[in-house]
Structure formats: C-alpha cells, structure tokens
C-alpha positions in Angstrom: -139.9 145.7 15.1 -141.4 149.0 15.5 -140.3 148.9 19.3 -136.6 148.5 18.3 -137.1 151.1 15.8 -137.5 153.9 18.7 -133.9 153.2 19.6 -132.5 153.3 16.5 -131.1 157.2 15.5 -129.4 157.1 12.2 -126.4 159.4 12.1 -124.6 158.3 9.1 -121.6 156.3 10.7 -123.0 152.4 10.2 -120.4 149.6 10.3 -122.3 146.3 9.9 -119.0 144.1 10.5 -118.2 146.2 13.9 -119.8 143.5 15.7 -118.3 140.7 14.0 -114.7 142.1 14.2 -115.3 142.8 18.1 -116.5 139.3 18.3 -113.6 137.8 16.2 -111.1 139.9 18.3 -112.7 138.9 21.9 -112.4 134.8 20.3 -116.4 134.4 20.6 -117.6 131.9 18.3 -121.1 131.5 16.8 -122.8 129.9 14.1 -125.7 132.9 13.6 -125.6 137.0 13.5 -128.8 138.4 13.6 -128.9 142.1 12.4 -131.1 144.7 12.5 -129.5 147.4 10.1 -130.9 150.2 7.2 -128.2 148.5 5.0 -127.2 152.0 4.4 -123.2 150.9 5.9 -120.4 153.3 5.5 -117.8 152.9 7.6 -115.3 150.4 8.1 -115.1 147.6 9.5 -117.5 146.5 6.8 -119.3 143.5 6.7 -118.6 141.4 3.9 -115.0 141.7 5.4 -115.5 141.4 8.8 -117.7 138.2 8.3 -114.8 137.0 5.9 -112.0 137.0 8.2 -114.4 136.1 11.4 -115.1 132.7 9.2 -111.6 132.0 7.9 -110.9 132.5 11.7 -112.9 130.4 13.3 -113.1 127.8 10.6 -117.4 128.3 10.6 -119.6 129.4 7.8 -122.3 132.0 9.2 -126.1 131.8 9.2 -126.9 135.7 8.9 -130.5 136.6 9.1 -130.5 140.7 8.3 -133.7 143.0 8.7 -134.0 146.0 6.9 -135.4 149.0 8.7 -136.2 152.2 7.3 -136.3 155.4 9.5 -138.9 158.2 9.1 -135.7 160.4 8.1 -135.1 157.7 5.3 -138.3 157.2 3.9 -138.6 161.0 3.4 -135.3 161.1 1.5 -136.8 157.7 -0.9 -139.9 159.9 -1.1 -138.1 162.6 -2.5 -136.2 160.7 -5.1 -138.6 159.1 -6.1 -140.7 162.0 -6.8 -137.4 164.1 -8.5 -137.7 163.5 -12.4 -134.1 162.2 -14.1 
C-alpha cells in the first residue's frame, strides 16, 4: 500500500462514484469495485449514488472492498485536532 500511496496527491476534489458512473455510462458490468480512497469525498458524482443507479442499472448488487489511506498532509491536520482543546 505504501507504494500506491506515492501516487496519490490529495487536492481536495474526491469523487468516489466517478468510476462507477463512467463505468455505468460506458455499459461495463462487474460484480466488485475495489477502492483505494482517504474517504474524505467531496465532489459529485458521489458514491452512494453512483453505486445506486450503477446497481439498479445493471440489475447486480456490488461487492466493494474500500481501503482507507491517510496522507502525511492528513495526518498532520488529525494531529492537530486532536491536540486543539474544545
């Protein structure tokens, strides 16, 4: 995992269901998504939505497997909050 992670730049604009939309749209069926995301999604297409339609689509119900990852620039933003006193 740490060798994907070196490819990975956050910059704010994650869309889980872009892949799953793009799939949906090109007619590719398949029965697993694998993702490798920092769950952090905040743009549209989003996932819960994407994977919706994709399914009622299709007529399948999705295995997703999902790995968090957590970039150094993350983890010093968790640091900090978790250090700030409420």
């Amino acid at each position: 995992m740490d060798f994907c992670k070196s490819y990975i730049n956050a910059g704010g604009g994650t869309s889980c269901g872009c892949a799953v939309e793009a799939m949906r749209l090109k007619k590719q069926v398949v029965e697993q998504f694998i993702m490798v995301t920092d769950e952090g999604e905040n743009s549209a297409p989003y996932f819960v939505d994407a994977d919706r339609n994709y399914c009622r689509s299709w007529g399948v119900i999705l295995n997703v497997v999902s790995e968090q990852v957590m970039l150094e620039g993350m983890r010093q933003n968790h640091r900090h909050l978790a250090e700030t006193e409420w």
